[in-house]
HTML snippet that shows the backbone in 3Dmol.js (N, CA, C, O; Angstrom):
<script src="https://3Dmol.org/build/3Dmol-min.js"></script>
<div id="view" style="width:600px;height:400px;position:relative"></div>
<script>
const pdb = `
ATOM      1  N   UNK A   1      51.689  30.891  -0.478  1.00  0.00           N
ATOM      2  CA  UNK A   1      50.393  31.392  -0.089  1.00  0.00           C
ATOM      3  C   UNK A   1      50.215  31.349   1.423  1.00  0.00           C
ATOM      4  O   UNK A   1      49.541  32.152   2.068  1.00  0.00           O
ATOM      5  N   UNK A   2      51.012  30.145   1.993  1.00  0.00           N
ATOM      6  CA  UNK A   2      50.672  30.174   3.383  1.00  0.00           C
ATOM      7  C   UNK A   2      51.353  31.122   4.300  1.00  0.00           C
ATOM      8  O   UNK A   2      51.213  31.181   5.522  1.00  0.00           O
ATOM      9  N   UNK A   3      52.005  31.755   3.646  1.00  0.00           N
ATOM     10  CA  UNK A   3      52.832  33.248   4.400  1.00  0.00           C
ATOM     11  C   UNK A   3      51.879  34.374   4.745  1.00  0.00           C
ATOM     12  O   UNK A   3      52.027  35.063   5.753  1.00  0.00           O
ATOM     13  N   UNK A   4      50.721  34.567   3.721  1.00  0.00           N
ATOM     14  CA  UNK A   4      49.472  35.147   4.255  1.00  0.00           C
ATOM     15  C   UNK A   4      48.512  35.234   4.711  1.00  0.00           C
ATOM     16  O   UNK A   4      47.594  36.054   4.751  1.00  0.00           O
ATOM     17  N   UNK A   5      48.833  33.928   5.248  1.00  0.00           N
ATOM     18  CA  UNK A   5      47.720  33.602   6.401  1.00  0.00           C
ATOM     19  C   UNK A   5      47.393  34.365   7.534  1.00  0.00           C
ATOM     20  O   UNK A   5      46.354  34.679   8.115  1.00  0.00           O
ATOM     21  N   UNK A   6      48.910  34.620   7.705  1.00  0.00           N
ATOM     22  CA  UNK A   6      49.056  35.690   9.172  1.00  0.00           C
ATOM     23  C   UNK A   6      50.127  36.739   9.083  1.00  0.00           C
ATOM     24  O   UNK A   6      51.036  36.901   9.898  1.00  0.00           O
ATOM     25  N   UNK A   7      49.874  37.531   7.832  1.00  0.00           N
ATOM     26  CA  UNK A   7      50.312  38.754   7.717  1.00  0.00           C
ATOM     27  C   UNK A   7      50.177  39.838   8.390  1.00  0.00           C
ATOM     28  O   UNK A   7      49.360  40.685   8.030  1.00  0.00           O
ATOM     29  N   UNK A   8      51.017  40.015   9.575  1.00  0.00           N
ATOM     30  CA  UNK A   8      51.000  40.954  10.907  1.00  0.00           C
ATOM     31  C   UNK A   8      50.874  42.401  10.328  1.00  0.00           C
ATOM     32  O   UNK A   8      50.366  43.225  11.088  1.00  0.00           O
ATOM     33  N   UNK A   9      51.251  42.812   9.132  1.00  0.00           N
ATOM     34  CA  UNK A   9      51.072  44.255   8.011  1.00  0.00           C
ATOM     35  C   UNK A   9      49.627  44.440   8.064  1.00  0.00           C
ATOM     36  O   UNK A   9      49.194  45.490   8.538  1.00  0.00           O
ATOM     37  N   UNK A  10      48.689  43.386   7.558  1.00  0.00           N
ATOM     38  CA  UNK A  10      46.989  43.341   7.488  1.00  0.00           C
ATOM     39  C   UNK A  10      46.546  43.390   8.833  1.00  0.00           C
ATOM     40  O   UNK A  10      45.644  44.047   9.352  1.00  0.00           O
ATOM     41  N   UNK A  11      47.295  42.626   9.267  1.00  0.00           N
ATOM     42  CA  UNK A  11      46.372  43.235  11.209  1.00  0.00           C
ATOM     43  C   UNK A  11      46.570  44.658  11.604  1.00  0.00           C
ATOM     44  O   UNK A  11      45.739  45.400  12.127  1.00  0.00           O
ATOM     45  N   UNK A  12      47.471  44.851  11.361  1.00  0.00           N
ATOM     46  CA  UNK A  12      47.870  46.447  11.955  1.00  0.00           C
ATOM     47  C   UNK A  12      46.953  47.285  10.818  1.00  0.00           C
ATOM     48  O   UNK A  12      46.397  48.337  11.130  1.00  0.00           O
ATOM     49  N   UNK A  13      46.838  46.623   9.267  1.00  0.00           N
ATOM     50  CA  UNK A  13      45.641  47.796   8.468  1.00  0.00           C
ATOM     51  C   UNK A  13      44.355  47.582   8.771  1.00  0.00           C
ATOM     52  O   UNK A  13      43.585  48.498   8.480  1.00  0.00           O
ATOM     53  N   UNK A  14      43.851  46.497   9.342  1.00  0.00           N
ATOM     54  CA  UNK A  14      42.909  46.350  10.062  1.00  0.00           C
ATOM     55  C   UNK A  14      42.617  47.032  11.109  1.00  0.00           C
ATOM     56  O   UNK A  14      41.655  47.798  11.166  1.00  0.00           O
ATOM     57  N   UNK A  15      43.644  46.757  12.295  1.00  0.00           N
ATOM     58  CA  UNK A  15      43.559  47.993  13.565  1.00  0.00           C
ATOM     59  C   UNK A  15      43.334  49.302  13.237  1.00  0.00           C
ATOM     60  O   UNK A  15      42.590  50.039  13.885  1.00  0.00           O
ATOM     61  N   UNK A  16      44.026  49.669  12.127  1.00  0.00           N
ATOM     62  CA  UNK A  16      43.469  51.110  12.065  1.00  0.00           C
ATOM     63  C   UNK A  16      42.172  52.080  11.362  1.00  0.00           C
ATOM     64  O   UNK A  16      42.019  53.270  11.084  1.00  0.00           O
ATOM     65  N   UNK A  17      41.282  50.696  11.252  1.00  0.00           N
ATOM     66  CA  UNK A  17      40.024  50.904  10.429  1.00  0.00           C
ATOM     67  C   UNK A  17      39.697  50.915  11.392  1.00  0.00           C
ATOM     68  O   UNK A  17      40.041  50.564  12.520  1.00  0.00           O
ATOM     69  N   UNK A  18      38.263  51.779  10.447  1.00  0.00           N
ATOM     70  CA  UNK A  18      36.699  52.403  11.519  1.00  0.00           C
ATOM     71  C   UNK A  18      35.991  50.984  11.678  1.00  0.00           C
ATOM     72  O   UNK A  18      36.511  49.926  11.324  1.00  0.00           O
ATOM     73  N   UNK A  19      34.893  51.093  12.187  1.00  0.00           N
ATOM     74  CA  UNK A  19      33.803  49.834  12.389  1.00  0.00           C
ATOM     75  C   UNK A  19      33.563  50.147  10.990  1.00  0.00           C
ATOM     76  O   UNK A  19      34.021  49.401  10.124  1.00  0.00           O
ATOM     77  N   UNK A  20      32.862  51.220  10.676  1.00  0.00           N
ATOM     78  CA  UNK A  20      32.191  50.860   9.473  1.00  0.00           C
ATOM     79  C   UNK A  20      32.808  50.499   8.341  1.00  0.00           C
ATOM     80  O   UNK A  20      32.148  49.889   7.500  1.00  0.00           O
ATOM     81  N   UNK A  21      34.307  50.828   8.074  1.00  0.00           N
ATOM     82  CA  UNK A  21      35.250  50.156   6.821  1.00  0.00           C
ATOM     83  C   UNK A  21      35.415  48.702   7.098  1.00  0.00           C
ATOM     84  O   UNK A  21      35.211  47.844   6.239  1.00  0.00           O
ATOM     85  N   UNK A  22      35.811  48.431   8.388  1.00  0.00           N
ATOM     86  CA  UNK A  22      35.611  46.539   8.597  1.00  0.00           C
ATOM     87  C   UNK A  22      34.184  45.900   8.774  1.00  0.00           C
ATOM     88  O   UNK A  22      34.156  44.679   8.928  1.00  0.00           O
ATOM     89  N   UNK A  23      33.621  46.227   8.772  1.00  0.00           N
ATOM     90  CA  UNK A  23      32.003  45.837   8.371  1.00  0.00           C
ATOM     91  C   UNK A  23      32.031  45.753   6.738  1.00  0.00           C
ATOM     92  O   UNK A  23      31.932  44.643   6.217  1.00  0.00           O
ATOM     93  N   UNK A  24      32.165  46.914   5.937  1.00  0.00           N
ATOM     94  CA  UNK A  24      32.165  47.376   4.506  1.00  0.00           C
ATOM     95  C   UNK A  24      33.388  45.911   4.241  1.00  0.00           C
ATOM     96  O   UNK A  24      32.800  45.017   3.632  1.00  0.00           O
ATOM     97  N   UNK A  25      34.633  45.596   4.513  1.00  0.00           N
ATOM     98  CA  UNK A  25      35.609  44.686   4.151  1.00  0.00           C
ATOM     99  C   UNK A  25      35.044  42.987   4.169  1.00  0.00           C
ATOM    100  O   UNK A  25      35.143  42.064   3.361  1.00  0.00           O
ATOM    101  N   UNK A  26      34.532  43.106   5.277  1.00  0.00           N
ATOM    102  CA  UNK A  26      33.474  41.971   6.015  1.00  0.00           C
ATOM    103  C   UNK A  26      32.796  41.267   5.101  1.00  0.00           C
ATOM    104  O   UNK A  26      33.052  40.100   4.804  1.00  0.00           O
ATOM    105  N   UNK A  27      32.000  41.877   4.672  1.00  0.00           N
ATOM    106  CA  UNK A  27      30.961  42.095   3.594  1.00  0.00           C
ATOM    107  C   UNK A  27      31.751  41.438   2.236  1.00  0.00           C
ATOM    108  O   UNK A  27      31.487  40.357   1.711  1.00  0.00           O
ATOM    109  N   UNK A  28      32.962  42.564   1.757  1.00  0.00           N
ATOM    110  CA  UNK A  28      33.221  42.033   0.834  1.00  0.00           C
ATOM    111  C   UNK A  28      34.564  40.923   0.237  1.00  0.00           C
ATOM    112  O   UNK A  28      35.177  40.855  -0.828  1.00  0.00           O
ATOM    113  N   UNK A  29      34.614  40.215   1.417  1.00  0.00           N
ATOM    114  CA  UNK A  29      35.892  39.168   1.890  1.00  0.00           C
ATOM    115  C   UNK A  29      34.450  37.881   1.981  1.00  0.00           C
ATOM    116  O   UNK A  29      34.510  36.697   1.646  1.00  0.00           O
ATOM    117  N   UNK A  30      33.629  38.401   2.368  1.00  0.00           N
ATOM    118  CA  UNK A  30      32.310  37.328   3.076  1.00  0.00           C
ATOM    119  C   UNK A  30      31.927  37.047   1.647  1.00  0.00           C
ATOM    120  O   UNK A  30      32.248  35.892   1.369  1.00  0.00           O
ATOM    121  N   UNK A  31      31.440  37.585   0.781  1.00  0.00           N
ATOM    122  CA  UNK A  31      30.654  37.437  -0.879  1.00  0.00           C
ATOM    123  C   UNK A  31      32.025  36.372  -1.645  1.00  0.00           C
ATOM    124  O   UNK A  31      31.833  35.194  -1.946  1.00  0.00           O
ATOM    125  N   UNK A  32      33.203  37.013  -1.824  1.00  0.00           N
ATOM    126  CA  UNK A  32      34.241  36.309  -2.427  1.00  0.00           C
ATOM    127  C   UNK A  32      33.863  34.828  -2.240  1.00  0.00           C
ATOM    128  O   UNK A  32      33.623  33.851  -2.950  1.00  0.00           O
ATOM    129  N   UNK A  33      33.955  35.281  -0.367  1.00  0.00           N
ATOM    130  CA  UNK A  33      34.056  33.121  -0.270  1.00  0.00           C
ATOM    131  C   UNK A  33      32.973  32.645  -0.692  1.00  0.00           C
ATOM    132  O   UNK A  33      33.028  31.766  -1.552  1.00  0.00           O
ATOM    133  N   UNK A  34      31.737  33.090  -0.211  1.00  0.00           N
ATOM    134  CA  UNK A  34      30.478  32.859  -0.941  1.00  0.00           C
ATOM    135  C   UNK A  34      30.572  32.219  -2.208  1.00  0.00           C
ATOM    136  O   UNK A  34      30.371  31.013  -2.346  1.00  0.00           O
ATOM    137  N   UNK A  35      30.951  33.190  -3.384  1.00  0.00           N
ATOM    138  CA  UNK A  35      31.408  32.575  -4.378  1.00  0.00           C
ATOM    139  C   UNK A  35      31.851  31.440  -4.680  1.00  0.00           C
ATOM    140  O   UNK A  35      31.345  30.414  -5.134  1.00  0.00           O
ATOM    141  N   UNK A  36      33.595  31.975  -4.145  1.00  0.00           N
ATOM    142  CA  UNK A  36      34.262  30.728  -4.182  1.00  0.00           C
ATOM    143  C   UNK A  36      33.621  29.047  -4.067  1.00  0.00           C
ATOM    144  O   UNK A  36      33.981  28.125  -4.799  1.00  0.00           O
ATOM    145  N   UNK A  37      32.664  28.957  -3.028  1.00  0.00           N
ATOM    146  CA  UNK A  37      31.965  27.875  -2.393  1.00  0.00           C
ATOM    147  C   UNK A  37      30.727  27.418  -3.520  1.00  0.00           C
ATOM    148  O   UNK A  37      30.542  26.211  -3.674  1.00  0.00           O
ATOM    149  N   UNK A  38      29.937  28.344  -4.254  1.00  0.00           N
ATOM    150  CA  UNK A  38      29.000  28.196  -4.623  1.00  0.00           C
ATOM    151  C   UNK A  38      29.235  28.010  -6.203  1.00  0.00           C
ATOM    152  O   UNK A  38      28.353  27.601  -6.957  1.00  0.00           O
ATOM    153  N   UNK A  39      30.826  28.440  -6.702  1.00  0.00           N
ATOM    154  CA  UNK A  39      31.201  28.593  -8.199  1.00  0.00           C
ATOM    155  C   UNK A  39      32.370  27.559  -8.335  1.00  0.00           C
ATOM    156  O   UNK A  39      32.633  26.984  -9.391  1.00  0.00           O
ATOM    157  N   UNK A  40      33.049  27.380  -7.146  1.00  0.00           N
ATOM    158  CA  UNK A  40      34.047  26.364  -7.466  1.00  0.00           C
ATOM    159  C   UNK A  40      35.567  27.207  -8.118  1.00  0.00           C
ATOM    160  O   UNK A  40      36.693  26.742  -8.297  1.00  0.00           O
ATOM    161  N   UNK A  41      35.132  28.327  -8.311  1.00  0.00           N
ATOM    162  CA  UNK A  41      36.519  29.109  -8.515  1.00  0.00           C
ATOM    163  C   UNK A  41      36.948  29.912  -8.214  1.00  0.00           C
ATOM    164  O   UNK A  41      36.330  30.895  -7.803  1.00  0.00           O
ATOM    165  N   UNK A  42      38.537  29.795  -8.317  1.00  0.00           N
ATOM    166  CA  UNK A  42      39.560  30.368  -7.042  1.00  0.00           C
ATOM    167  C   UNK A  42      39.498  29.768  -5.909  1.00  0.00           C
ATOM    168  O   UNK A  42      39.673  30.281  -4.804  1.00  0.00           O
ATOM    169  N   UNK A  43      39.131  28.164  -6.266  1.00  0.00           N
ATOM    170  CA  UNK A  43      39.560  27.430  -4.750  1.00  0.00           C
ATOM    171  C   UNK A  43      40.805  27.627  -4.435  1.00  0.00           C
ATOM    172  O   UNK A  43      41.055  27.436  -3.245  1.00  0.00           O
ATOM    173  N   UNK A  44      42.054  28.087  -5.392  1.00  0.00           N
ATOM    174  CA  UNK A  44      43.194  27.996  -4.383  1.00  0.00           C
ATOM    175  C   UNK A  44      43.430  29.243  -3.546  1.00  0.00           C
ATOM    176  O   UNK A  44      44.463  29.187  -2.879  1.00  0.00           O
ATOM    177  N   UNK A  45      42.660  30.439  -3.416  1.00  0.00           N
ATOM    178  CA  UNK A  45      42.571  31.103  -2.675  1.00  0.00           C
ATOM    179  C   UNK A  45      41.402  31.327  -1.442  1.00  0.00           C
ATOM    180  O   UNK A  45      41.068  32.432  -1.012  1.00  0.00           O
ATOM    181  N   UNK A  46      40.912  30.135  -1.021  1.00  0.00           N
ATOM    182  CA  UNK A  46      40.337  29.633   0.011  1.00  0.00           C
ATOM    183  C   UNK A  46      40.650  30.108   1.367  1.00  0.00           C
ATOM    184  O   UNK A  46      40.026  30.950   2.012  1.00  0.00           O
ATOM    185  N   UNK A  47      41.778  29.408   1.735  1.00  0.00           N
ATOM    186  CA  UNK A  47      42.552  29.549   2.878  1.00  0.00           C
ATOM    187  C   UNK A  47      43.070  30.711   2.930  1.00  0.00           C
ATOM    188  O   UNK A  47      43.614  30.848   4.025  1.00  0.00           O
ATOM    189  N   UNK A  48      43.190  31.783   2.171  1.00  0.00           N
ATOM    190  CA  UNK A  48      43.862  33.316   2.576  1.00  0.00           C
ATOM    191  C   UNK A  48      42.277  34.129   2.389  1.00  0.00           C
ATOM    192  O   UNK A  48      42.084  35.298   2.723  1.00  0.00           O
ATOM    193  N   UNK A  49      41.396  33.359   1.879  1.00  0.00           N
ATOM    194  CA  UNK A  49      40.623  34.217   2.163  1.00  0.00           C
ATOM    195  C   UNK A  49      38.971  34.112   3.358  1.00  0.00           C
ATOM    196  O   UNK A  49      38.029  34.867   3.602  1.00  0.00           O
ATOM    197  N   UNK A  50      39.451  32.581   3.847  1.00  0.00           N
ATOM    198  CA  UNK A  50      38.811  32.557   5.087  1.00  0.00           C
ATOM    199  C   UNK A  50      39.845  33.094   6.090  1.00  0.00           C
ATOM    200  O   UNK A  50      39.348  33.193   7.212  1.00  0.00           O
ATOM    201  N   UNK A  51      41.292  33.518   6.017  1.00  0.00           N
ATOM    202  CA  UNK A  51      42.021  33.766   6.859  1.00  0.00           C
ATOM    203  C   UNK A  51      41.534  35.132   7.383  1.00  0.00           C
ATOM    204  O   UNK A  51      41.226  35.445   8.533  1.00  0.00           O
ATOM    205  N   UNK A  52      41.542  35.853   6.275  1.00  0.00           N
ATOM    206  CA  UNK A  52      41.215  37.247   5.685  1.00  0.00           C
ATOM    207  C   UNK A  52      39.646  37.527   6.765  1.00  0.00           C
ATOM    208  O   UNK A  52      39.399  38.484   7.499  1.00  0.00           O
ATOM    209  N   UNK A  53      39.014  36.587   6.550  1.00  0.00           N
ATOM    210  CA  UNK A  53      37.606  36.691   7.259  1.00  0.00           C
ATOM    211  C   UNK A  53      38.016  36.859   8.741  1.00  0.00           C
ATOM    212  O   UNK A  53      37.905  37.938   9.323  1.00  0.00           O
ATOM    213  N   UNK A  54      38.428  35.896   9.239  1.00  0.00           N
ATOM    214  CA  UNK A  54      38.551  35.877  10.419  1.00  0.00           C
ATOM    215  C   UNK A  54      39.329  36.703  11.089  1.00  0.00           C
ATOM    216  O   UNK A  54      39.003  37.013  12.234  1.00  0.00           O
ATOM    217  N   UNK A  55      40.468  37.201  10.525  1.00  0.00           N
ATOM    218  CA  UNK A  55      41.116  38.470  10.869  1.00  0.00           C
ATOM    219  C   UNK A  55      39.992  39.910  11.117  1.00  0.00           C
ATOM    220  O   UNK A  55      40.130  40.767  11.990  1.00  0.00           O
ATOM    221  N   UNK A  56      38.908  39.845  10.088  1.00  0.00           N
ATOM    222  CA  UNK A  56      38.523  41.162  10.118  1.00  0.00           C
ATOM    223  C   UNK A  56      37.624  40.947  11.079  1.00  0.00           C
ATOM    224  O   UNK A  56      37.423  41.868  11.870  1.00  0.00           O
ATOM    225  N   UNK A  57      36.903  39.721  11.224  1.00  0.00           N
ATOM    226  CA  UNK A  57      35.882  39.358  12.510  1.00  0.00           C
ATOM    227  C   UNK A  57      36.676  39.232  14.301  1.00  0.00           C
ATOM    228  O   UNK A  57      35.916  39.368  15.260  1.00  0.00           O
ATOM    229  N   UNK A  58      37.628  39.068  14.457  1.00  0.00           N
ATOM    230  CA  UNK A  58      38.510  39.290  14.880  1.00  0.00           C
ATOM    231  C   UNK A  58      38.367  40.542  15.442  1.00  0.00           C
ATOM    232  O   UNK A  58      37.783  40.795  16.495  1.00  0.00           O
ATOM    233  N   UNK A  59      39.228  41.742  14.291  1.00  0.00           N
ATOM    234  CA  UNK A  59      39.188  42.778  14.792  1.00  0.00           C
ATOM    235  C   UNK A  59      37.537  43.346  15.206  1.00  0.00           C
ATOM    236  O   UNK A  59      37.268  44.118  16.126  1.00  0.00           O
ATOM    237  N   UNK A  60      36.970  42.977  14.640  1.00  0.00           N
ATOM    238  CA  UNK A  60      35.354  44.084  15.103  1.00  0.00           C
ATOM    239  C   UNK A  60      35.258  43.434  16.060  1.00  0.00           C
ATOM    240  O   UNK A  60      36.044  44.043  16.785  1.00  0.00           O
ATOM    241  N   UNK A  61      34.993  42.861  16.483  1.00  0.00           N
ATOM    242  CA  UNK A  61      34.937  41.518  17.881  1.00  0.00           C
ATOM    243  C   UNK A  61      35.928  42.467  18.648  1.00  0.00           C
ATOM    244  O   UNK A  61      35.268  42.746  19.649  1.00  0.00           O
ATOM    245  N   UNK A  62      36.667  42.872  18.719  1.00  0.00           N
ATOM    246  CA  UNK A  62      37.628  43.246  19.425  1.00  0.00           C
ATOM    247  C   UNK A  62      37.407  45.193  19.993  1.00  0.00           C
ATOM    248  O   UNK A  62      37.331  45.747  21.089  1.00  0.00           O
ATOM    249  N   UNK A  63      37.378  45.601  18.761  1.00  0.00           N
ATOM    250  CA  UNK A  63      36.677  47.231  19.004  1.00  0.00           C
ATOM    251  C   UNK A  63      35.577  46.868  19.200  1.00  0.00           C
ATOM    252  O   UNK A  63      35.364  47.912  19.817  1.00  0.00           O
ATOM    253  N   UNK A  64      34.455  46.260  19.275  1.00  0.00           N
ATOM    254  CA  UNK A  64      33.472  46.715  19.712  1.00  0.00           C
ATOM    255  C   UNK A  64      33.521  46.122  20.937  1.00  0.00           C
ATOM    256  O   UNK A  64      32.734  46.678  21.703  1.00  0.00           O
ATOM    257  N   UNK A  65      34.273  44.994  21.570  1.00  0.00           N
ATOM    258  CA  UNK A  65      34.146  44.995  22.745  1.00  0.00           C
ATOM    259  C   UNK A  65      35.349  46.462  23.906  1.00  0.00           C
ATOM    260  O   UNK A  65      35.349  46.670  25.119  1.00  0.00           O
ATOM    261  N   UNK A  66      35.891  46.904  23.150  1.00  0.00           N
ATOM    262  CA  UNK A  66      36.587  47.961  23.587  1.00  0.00           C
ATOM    263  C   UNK A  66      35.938  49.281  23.839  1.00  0.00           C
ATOM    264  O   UNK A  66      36.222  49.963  24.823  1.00  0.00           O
ATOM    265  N   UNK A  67      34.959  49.673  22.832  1.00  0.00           N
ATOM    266  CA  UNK A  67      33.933  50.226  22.884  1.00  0.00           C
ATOM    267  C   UNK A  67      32.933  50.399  24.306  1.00  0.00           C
ATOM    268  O   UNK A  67      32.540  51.401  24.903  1.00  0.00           O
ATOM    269  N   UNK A  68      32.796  49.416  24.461  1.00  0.00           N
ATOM    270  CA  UNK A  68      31.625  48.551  25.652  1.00  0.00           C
ATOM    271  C   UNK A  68      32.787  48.508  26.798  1.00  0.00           C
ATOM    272  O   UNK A  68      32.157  48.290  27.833  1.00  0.00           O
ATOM    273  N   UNK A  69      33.963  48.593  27.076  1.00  0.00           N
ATOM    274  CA  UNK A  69      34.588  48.990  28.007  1.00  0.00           C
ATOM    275  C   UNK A  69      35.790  47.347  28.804  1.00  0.00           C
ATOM    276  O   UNK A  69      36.522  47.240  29.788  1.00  0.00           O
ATOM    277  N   UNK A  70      35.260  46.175  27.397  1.00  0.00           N
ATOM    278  CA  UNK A  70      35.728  44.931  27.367  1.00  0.00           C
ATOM    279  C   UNK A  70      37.497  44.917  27.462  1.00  0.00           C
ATOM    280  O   UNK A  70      37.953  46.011  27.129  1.00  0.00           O
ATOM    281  N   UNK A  71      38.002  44.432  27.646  1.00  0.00           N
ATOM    282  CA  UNK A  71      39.090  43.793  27.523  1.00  0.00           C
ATOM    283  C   UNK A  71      39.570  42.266  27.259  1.00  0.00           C
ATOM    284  O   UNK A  71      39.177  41.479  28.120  1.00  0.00           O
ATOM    285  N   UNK A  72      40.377  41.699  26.183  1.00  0.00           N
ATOM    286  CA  UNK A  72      40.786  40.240  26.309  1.00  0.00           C
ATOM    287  C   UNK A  72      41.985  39.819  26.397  1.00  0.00           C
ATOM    288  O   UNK A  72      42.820  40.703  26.208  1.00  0.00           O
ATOM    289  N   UNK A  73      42.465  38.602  26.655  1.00  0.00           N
ATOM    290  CA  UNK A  73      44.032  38.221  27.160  1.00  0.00           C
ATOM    291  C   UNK A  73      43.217  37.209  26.982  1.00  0.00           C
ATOM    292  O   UNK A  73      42.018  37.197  26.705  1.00  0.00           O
ATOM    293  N   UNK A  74      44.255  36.030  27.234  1.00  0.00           N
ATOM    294  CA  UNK A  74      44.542  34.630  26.717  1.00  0.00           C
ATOM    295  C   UNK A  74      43.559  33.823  27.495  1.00  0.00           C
ATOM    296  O   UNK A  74      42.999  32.810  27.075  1.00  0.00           O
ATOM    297  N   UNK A  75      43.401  34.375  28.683  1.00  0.00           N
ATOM    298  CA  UNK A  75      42.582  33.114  29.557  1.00  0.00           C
ATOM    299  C   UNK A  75      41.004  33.730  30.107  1.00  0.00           C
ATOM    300  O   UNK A  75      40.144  33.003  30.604  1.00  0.00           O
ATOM    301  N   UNK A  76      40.822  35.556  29.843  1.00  0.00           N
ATOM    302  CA  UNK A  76      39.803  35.873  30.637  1.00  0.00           C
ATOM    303  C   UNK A  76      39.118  36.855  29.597  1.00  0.00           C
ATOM    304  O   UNK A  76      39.953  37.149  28.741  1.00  0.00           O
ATOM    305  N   UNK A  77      38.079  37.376  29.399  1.00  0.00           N
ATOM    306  CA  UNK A  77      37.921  39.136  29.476  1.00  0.00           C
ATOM    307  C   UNK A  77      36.999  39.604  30.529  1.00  0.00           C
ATOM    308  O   UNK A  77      36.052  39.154  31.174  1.00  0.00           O
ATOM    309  N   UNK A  78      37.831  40.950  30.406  1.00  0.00           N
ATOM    310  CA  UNK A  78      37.459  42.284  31.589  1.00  0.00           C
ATOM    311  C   UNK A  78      36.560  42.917  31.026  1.00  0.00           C
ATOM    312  O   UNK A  78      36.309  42.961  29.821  1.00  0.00           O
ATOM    313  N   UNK A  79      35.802  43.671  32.290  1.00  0.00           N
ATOM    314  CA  UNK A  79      35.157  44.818  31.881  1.00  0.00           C
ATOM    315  C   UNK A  79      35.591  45.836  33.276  1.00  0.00           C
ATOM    316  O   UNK A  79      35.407  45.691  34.485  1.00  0.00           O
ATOM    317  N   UNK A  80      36.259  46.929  32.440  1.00  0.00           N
ATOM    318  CA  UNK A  80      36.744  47.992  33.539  1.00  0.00           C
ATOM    319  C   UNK A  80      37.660  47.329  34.451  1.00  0.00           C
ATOM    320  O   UNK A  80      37.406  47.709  35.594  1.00  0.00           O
ATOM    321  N   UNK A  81      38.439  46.655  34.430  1.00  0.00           N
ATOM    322  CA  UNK A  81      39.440  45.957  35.072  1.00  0.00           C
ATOM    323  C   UNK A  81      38.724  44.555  35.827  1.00  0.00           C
ATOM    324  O   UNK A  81      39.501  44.128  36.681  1.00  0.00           O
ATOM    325  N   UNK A  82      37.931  44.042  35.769  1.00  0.00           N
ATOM    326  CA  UNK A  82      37.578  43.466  36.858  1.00  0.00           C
ATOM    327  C   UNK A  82      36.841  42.118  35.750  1.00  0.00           C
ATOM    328  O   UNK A  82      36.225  42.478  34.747  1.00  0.00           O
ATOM    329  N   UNK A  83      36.994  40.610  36.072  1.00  0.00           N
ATOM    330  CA  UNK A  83      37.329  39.874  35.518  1.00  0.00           C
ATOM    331  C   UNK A  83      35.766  39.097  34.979  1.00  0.00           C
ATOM    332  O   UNK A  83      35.534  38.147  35.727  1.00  0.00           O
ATOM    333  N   UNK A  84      35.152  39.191  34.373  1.00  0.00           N
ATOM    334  CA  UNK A  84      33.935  38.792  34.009  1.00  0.00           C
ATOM    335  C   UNK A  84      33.939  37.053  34.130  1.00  0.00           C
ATOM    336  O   UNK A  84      33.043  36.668  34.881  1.00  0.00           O
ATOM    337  N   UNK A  85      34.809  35.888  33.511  1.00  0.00           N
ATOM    338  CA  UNK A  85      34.891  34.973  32.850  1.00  0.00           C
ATOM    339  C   UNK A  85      36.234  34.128  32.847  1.00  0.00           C
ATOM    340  O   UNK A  85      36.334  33.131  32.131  1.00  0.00           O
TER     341      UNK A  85
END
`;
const viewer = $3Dmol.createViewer("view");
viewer.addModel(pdb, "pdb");
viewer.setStyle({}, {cartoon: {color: "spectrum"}});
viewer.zoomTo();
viewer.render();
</script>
């Protein structure tokens, strides 16, 4: 299970979604855990599916700051080349 934690295949099907399909995924990766938390079942798919969350929050976090003209790297983000942070 822990091989899908960081399945580089799901990032790249992620990258190539709209806002509104990773919002729509968001949504329904967000209810699962909900569940999970509030029903007690399918705890063993916990961890791939808070992984799952954060990947897709991740990516929107990411286009929409691309959108807005953002950039990120390891230590800063840009806006329009020039170093905000």
């Amino acid at each position: 299970m822990d091989e899908l934690l960081f399945d580089e295949n799901y990032i790249v099907f992620l990258q190539n979604q709209s806002l509104d399909t990773l919002c729509s995924l968001y949504l329904e990766v967000h209810n699962q855990l909900m569940d999970i938390i509030h029903t007690h079942n399918g705890e063993e798919n916990y961890k791939v599916i808070t992984a799952k969350r954060a990947m897709i929050e991740g990516t929107i976090m990411t286009k929409v700051m691309q959108e807005h003209g953002y950039s990120l790297d390891q230590y800063a983000y840009y806006k329009n080349d020039k170093m905000v942070a």
